[in-house]
C-alpha positions in Angstrom: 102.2 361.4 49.1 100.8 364.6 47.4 103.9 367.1 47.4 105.0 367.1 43.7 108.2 366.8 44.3 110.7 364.7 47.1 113.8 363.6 46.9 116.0 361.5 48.8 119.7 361.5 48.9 121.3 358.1 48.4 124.9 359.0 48.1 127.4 360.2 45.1 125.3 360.5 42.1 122.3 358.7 43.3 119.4 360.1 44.4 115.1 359.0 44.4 113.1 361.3 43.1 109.4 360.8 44.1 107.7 363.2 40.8 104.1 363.4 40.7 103.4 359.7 41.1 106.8 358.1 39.8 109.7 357.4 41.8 113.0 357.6 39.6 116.4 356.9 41.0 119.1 358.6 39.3 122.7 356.8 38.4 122.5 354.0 40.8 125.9 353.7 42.8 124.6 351.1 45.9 127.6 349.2 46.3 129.5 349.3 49.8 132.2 351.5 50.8 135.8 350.2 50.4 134.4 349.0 47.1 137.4 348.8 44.2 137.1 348.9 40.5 139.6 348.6 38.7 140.2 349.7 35.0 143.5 348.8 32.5 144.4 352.6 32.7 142.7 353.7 36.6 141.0 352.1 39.7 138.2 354.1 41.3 137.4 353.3 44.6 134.6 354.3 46.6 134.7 355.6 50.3 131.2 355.6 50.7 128.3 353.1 51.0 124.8 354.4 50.2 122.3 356.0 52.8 119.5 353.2 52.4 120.0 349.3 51.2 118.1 348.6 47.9 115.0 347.0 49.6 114.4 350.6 51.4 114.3 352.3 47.8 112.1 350.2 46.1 110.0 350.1 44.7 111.2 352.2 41.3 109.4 352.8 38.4 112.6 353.3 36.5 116.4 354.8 36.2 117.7 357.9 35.1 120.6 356.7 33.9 123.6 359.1 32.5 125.9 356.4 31.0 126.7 353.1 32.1 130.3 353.0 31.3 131.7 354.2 34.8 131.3 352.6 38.3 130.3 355.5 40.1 127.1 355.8 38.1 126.9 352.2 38.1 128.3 349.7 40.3 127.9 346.3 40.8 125.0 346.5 43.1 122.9 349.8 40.9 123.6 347.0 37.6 121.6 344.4 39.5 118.9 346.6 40.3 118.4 347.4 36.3 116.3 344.6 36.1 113.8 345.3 38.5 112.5 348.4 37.4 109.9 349.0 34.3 112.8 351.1 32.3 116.3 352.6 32.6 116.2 356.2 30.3 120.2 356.4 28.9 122.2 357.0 26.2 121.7 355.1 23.3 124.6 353.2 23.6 124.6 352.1 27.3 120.4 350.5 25.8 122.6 348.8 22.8 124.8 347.3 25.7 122.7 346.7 28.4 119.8 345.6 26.4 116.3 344.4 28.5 114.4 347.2 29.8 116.6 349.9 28.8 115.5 352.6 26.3 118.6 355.1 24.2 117.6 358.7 24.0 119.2 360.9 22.0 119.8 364.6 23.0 116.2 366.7 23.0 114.2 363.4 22.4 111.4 363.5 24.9 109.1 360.3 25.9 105.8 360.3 27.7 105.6 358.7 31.0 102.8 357.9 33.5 100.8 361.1 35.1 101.2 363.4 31.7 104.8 363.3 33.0 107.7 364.0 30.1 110.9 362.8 30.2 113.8 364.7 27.8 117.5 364.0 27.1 119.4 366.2 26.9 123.3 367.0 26.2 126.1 366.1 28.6 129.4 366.4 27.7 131.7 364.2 30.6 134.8 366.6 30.8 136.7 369.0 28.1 135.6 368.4 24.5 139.2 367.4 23.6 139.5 364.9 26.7 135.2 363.5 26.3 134.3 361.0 28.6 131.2 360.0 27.0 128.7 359.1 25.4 127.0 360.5 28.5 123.2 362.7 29.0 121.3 364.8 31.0 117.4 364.7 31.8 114.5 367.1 32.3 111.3 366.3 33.7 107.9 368.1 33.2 104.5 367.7 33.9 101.1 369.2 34.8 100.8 372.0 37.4 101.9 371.9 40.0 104.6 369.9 39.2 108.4 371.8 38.9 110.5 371.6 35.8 113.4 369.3 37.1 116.7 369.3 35.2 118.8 366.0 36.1 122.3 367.1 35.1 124.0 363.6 34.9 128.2 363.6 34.4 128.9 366.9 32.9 130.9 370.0 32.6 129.1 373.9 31.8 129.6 373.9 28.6 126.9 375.2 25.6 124.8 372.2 25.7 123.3 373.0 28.9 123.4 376.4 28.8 120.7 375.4 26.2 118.9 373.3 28.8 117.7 376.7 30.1 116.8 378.4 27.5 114.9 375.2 26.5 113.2 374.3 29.8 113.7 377.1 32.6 114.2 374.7 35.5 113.1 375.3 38.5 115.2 372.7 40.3 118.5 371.3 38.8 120.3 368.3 40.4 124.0 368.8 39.5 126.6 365.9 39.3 129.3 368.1 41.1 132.6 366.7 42.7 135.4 368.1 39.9 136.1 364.0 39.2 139.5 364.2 38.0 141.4 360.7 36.7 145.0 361.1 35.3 144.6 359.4 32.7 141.7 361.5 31.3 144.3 365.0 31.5 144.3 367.5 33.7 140.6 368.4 33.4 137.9 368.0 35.5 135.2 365.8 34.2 131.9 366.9 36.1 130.8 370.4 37.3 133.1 372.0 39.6 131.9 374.3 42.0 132.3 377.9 40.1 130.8 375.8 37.3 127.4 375.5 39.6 128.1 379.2 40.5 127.8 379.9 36.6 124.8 378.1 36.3 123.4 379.5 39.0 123.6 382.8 37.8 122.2 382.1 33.9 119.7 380.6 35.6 118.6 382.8 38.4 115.2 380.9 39.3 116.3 377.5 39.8 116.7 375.8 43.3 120.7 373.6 43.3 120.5 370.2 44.5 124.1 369.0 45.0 124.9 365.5 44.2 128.0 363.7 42.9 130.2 365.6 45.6 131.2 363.2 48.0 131.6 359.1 48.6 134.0 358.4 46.0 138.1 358.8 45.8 138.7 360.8 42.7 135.9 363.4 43.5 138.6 366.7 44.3 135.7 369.1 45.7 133.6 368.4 48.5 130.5 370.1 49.8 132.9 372.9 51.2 134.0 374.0 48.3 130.6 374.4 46.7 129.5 376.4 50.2 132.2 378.7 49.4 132.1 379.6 46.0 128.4 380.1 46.0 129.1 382.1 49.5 131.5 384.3 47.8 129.5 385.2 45.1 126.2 385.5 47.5 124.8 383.2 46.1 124.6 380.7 49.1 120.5 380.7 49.4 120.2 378.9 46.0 122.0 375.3 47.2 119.5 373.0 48.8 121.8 370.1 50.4 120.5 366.9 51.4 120.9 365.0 54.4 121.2 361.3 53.2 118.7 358.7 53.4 115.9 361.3 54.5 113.2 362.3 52.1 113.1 365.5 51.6 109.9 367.8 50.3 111.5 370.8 48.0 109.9 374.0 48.5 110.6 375.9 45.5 112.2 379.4 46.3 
């Protein structure tokens, strides 16, 4: 395939990114629906399976992978799948713990991939600072023309840190880990981008194509696509969301 860039929606946070000539799946949730995972202080439970089985993705070069500490950005079935990939890019302590082919990155640390393809981390911040989630990050992607700068938001909220992804990188595309999750016992917070949050991004960064994900497929998501149509509607802003239809692969035309 020559289009530089294609992405697939999977379900929640997962999506295949065919960039240049890597494919790169993003916070691998491939577990079926009615799935439960329970925790000492929560259970999440998952209400949707994923759009294609794992033998449909592969192959992957490797996994962007935002932290490995929750199980919807990595269930059961997305931990098996680890190990058949060349690397999983995460935080540097979901390598420590996972160990094999993972590699930590630290915020703004860049590694060179196949194709003259980069690969940076850069900060997340998984819900209010007082109420962190983390260690969670982000990731951009660059490469030669006519490649697109692609920013992979991972679990976080708008907050400074990626307002500094902008200023950084200008991304043309930005795949944002929406939904508003909200557990009790994390407070009252959300802990990924609500949808006014996408608005605001939007607007600081007025050349970059939205690519929802995170927004549906799992219990404690509390905003759906609906709620993202209509805040970026109300503000006029409804042109700059690109939804995906899952399982198909999808060719982005930059705006």
């Amino acid at each position: 395939m020559n289009e530089p860039l294609a992405v697939t929606y999977i379900g929640g946070p997962t999506a295949l990114l065919e960039f240049g000539p890597l494919r790169l799946l993003t916070d691998p949730t491939l577990d079926p629906a009615g799935s439960e995972y329970p925790t000492a202080a929560y259970t999440l439970r998952k209400t949707q399976g994923p759009a294609l089985a794992v033998d449909a993705i592969a192959p992957v070069d490797a996994v962007l992978l935002s932290h490995d500490h929750h199980f919807d950005n990595l269930d059961g079935a997305g931990r098996r799948l680890l190990s058949r990939v060349d690397a999983v890019y995460t935080t540097t302590a979901a390598a420590a713990r996972l160990g094999g082919n993972a590699i930590g990155l630290q915020a703004w640390q860049t590694v060179r991939l196949a194709g003259g393809i980069h690969l940076s981390a850069t900060p997340a911040r998984h819900g209010p600072e007082e109420a962190d989630r983390g260690p969670v990050v982000g990731f951009v992607l660059t490469g030669p023309p006519p490649l697109p700068v692609v920013y992979v938001s991972g679990d976080t909220v708008w907050y400074d840190g990626v307002l500094e992804v902008g200023y950084r990188f200008h991304p043309r595309v930005a795949l944002l880990n929406l939904g508003a999750a909200h557990v009790a016992a994390a407070g009252p917070s959300p802990l990924t981008f609500t949808a006014l949050e996408a608005v605001e991004l939007a607007r600081a960064w007025p050349e970059t194509t939205i690519v929802p994900l995170h927004f549906e497929g799992w219990q404690h998501f509390t905003e759906g696509r609906q709620e993202v149509d209509l805040a970026f509607q109300q503000v006029g802003l409804r042109n700059r969301l690109l939804w995906l239809r899952p399982g198909v692969r999808n060719v982005v035309r930059l705006r």
